[in-house]
C-alpha positions as CSV (number, residue, x, y, z in Angstrom):
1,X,52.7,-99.8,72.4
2,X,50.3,-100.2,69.1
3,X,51.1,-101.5,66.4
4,X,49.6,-100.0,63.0
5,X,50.2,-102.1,59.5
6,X,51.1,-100.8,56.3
7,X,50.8,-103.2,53.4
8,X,50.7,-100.2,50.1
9,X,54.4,-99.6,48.5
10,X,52.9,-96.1,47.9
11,X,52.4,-95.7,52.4
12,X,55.7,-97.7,52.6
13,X,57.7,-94.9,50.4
14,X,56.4,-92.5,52.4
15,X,57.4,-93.6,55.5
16,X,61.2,-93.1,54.1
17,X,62.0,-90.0,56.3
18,X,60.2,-91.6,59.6
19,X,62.6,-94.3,59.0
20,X,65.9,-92.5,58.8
21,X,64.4,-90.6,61.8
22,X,63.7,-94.1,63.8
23,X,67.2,-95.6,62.5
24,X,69.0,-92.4,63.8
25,X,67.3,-92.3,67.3
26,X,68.6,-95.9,67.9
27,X,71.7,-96.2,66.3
28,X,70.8,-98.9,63.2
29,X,72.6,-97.4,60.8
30,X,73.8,-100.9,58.7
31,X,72.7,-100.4,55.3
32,X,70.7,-103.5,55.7
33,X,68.2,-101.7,58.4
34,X,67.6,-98.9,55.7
35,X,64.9,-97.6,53.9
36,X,66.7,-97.6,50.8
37,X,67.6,-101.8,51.8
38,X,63.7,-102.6,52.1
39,X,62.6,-100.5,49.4
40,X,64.6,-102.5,47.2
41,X,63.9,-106.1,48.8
42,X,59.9,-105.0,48.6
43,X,59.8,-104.3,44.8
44,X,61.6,-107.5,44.1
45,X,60.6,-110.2,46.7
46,X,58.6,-111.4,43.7
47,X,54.6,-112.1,43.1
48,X,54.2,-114.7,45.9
49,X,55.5,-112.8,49.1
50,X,53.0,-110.1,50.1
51,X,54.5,-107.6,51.8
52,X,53.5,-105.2,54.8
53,X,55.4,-103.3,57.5
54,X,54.3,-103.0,61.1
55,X,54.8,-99.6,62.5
56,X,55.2,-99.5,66.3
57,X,53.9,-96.8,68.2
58,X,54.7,-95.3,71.9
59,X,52.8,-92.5,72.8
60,X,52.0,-91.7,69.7
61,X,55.0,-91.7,68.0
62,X,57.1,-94.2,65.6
63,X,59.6,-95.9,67.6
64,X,60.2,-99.1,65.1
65,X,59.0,-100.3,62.2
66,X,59.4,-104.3,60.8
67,X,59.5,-104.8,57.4
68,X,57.7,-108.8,57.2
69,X,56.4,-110.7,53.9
70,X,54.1,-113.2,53.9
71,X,53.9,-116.5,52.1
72,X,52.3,-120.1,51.3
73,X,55.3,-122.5,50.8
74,X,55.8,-126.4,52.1
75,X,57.7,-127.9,54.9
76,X,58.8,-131.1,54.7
77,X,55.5,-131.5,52.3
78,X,53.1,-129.7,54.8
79,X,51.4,-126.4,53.8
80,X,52.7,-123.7,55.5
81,X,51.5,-119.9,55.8
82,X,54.6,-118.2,56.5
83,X,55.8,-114.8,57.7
84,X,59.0,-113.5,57.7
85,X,61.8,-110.6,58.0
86,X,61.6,-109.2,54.2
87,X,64.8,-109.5,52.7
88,X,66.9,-110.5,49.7
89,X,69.3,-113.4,48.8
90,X,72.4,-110.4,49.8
91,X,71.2,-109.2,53.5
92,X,74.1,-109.6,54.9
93,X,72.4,-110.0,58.3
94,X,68.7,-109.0,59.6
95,X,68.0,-105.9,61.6
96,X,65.5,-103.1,61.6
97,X,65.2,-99.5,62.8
98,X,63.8,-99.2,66.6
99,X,64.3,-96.6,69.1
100,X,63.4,-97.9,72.0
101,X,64.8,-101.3,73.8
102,X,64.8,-104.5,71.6
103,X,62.6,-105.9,74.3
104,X,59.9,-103.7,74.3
105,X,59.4,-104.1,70.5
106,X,60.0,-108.2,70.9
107,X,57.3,-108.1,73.2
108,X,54.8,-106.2,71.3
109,X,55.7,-108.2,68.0
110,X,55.1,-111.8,69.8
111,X,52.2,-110.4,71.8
112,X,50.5,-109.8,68.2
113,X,51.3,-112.1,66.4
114,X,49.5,-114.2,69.3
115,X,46.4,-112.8,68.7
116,X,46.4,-113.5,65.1
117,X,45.4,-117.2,63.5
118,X,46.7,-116.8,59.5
119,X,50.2,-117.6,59.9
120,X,52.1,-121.1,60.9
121,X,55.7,-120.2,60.8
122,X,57.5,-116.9,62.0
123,X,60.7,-117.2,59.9
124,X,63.6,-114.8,61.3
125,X,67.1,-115.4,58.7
126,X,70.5,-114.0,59.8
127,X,70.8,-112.5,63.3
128,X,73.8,-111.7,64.4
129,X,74.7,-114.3,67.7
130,X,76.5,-110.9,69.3
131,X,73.4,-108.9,68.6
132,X,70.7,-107.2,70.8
133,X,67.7,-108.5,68.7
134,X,68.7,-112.2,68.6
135,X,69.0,-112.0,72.6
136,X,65.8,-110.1,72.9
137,X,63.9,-112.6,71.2
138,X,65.3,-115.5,73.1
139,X,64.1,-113.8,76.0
140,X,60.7,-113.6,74.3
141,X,60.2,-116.2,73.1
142,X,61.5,-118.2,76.1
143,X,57.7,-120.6,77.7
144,X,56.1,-118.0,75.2
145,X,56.3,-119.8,71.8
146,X,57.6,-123.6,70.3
147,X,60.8,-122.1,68.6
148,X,64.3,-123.6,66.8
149,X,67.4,-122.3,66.0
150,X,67.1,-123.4,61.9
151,X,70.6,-122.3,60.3
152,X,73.6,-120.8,62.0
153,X,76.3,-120.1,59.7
154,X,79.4,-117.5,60.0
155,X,80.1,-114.4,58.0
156,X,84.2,-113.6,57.9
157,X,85.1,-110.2,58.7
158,X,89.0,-108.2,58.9
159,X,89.1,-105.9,61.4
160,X,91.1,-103.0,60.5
161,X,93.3,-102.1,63.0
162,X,97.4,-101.5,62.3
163,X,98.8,-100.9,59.3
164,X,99.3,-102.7,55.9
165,X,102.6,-103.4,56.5
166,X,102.0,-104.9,60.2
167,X,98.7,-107.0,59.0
168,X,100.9,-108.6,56.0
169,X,104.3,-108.9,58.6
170,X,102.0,-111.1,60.8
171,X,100.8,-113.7,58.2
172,X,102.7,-116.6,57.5
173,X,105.3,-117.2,54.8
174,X,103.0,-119.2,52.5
175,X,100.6,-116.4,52.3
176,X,103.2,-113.5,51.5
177,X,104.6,-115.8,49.0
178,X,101.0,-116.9,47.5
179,X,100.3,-113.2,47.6
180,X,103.3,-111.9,45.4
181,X,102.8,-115.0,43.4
182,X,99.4,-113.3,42.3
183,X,100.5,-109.8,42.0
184,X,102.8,-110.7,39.6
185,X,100.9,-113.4,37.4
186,X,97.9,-110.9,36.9
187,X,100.8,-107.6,36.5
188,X,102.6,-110.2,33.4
189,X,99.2,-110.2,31.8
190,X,99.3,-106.1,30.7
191,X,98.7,-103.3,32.2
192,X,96.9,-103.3,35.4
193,X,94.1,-101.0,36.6
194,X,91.5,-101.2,39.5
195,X,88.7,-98.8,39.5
196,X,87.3,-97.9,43.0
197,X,83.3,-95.9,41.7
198,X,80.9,-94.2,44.5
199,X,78.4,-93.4,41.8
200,X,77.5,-95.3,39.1
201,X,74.1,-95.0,37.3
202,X,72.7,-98.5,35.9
203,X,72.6,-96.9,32.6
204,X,76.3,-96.4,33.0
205,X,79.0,-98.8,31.3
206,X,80.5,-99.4,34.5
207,X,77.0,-101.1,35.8
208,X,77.2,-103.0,32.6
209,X,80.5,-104.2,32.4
210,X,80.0,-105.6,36.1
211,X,77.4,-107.6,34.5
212,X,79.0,-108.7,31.9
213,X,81.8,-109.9,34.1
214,X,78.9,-111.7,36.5
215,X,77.7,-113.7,33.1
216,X,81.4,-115.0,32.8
217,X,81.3,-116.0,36.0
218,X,81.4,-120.2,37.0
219,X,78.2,-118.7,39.2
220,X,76.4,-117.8,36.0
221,X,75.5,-121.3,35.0
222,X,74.2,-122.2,38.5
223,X,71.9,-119.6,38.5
224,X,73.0,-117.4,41.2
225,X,75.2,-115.3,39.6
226,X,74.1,-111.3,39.8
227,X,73.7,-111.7,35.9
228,X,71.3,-114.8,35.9
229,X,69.5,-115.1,39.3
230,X,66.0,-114.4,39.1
231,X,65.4,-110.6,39.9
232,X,69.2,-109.9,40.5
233,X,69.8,-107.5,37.7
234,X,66.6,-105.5,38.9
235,X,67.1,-105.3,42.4
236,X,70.6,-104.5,42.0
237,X,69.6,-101.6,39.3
238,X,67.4,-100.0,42.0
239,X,69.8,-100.5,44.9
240,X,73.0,-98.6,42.8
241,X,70.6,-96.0,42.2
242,X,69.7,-96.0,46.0
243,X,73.4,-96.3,47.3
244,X,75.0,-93.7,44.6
245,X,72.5,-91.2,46.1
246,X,72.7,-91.9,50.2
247,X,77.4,-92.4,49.6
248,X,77.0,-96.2,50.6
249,X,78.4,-97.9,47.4
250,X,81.9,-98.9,46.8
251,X,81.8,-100.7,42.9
252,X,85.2,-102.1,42.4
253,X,86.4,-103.1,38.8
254,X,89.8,-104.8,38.3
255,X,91.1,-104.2,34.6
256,X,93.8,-105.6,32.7
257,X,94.5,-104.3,29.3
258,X,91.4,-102.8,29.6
259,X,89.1,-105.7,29.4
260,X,87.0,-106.2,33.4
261,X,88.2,-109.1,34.6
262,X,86.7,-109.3,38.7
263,X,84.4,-106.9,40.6
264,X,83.2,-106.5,43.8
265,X,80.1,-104.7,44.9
266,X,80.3,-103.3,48.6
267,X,78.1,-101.1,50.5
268,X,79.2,-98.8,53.7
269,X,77.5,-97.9,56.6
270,X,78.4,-97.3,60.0
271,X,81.9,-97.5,59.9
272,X,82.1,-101.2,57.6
273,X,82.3,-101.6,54.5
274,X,80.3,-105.1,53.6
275,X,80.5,-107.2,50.3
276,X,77.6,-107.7,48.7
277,X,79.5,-109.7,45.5
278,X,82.2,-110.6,44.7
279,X,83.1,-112.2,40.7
280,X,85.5,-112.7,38.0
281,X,85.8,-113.8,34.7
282,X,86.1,-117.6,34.5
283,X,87.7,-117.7,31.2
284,X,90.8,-116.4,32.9
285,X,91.2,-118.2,36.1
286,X,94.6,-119.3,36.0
287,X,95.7,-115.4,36.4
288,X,93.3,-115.4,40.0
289,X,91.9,-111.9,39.4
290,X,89.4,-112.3,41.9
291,X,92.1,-112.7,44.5
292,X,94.2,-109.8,43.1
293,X,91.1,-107.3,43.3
294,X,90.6,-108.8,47.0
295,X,93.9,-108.3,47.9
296,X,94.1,-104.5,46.0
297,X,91.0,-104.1,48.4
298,X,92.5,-105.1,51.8
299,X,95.7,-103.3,51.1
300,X,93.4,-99.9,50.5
301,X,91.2,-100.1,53.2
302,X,94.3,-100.4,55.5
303,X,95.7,-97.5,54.0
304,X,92.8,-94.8,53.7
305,X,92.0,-95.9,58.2
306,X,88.7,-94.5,57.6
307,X,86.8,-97.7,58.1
308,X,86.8,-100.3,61.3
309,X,85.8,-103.7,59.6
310,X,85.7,-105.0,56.0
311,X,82.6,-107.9,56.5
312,X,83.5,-109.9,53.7
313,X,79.6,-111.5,53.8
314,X,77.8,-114.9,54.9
315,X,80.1,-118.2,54.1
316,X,83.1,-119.9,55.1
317,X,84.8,-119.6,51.8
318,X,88.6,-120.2,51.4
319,X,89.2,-116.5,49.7
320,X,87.2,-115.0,52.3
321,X,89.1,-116.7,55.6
322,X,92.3,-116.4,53.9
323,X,92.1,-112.3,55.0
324,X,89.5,-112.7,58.1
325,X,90.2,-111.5,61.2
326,X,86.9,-113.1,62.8
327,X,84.2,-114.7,62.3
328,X,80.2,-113.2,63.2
329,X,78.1,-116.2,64.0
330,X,74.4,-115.8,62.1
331,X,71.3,-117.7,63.0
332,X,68.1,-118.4,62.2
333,X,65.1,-118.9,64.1
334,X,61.9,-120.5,63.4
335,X,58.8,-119.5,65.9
336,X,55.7,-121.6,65.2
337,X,52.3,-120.8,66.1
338,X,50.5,-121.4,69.4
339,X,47.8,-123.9,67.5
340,X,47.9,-127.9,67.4
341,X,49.0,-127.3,63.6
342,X,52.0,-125.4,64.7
343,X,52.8,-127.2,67.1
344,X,52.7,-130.3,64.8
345,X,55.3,-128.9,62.7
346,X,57.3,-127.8,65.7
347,X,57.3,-131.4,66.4
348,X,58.0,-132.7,62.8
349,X,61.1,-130.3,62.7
350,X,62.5,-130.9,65.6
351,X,61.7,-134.6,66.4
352,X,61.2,-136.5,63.2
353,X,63.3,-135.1,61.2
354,X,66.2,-135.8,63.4
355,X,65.0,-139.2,63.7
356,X,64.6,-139.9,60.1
357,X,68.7,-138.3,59.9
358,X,69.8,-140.7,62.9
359,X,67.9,-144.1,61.2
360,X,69.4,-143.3,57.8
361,X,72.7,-142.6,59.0
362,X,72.1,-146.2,60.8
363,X,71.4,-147.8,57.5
364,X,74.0,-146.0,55.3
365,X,76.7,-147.7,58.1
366,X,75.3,-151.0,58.1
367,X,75.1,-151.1,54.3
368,X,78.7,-150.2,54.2
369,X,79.7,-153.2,56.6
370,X,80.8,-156.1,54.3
């Protein structure tokens, strides 16, 4: 298998029908292994990430492609050259388009990036615990590399089998009660509408009033918000563009008496529906819009049976387990490179840093003692 780089966003739009052609063959069809997902993430990963794809040939033809950026950043105030999966901030979990076995493309990817001396750290964010890539790569990189598991957190999801009726019958009496209790504070405060849109143009009033929702947000202030994090607005611009034109987006805008009060932005693929975000006007809290949208969701997606998981996203969030069904595990690896620097870091992560945890820890209880 050869690998063949392209590092030029004009080669990497090109390769847009290869890809759907690759993602096909093997069966990633999540939005977040598409062209249209890394077309976006590669215009806005900012000035300091360069990016490059590495195109993986068998016989001469394309059987995976991995989107990577590269970057200098600091660990634990060491330089570090880094290279990892391109994404944004909203992956909901990493993956990319191969047609042959995980393995084989695992095996090719480590054996290069042995043979190469300009990177330090091989970052890989978000794999799924229950997937095929996280399991190849543990194989691979098993006597082969000094590796860590970095982050693991969960992503809540509702499976949507049953009804409506039975899913709501087999929660507990607080929820039903909590649930009607919101129906009818946000229904006393007008009249109620929720918009479900498929294709919105950013130019549209419907992108801007999700916006303008976001910047009322308790988010917005922080920073993180999809109104005030750095490049949000943009990348989310090009991706309802992208999603309006492949059927993937699902824009939902709660209204009462007109004014937007929560939204949640949702993309399809592959029979589930996954949140991207998920906001409501702060200002008016006390009527829990947010959770009236999310329930107006559930209750829809039960009833349409057209869909076989709502993946409410990354985060153990109250809102998000009160519906959940499940829970997908995601990890994060860190693969450091065969060279007495990497391996120094390898160490410093995995031994020192623990060690400086367990002595402060010591000293925080002893200080307590009287």
């Amino acid at each position: 298998m050869k690998v063949q780089l392209v590092t030029s966003l004009r080669d990497f739009d090109a390769l847009a029908p290869v890809w759907r052609e690759v993602a096909m063959a093997g069966g990633q069809l999540s939005p977040f292994a598409s062209h249209d997902w890394f077309a976006c993430c590669w215009r806005f990963a900012g000035p300091d990430r360069r990016r490059e794809v590495w195109l993986f040939h068998d016989s001469g033809a394309p059987v995976a492609l991995v989107p990577l950026s590269r970057s200098r950043t600091r660990v634990r105030g060491f330089p570090v050259r880094r290279i990892e999966f391109l994404d944004s901030p909203d992956t909901g979990y990493t993956d990319f388009p191969r047609s042959v076995a995980a393995d084989d493309v695992v095996d090719t990817l480590l054996a290069t990036l042995s043979t190469r001396r300009d990177w330090d750290m091989f970052a890989l964010p978000k794999l799924r615990r229950d997937g095929k890539l996280l399991r190849a790569l543990e194989r691979g990189l098993r006597d082969r590399y000094a590796w860590r598991v970095a982050t693991s957190e969960v992503s809540p999801y509702l499976a949507l089998t049953g009804t409506w009726e039975e899913f709501v019958r087999n929660k507990t009496q607080r929820f039903r009660k909590t649930y009607r209790n919101i129906e009818n504070r946000v229904e006393r405060g007008g009249k109620v509408e929720v918009e479900e849109h498929r294709h919105v143009s950013p130019s549209d009033s419907v992108f801007a009033e999700m916006l303008r929702v976001s910047e009322e947000s308790w988010k917005a202030p922080k920073g993180v918000a999809m109104a005030t994090m750095l490049g949000a607005p943009r990348f989310f611009r090009e991706l309802t563009q992208r999603a309006s034109a492949n059927g993937s987006l699902h824009l939902w805008i709660l209204r009462v008496d007109g004014r937007p009060l929560a939204t949640e932005y949702q993309l399809r693929g592959n029979g589930v529906l996954h949140a991207l975000r998920a906001d409501y006007d702060s200002s008016m809290a006390l009527l829990s819009p947010g959770a009236y949208l999310n329930a107006h969701i559930v209750r829809s997606l039960f009833e349409r049976r057209d869909l076989n998981e709502y993946d409410m996203g990354p985060g153990a969030k109250e809102y998000k387990l009160r519906w959940a069904t499940g829970e997908h595990e995601l990890v994060g690896l860190e693969v450091f490179a065969p060279t007495t620097y990497g391996r120094l870091l390898h160490r410093v992560q995995t031994r020192l840093v623990p060690f400086a945890r367990r002595w402060r820890a010591r000293m925080q209880n002893t200080w307590r003692k009287p």
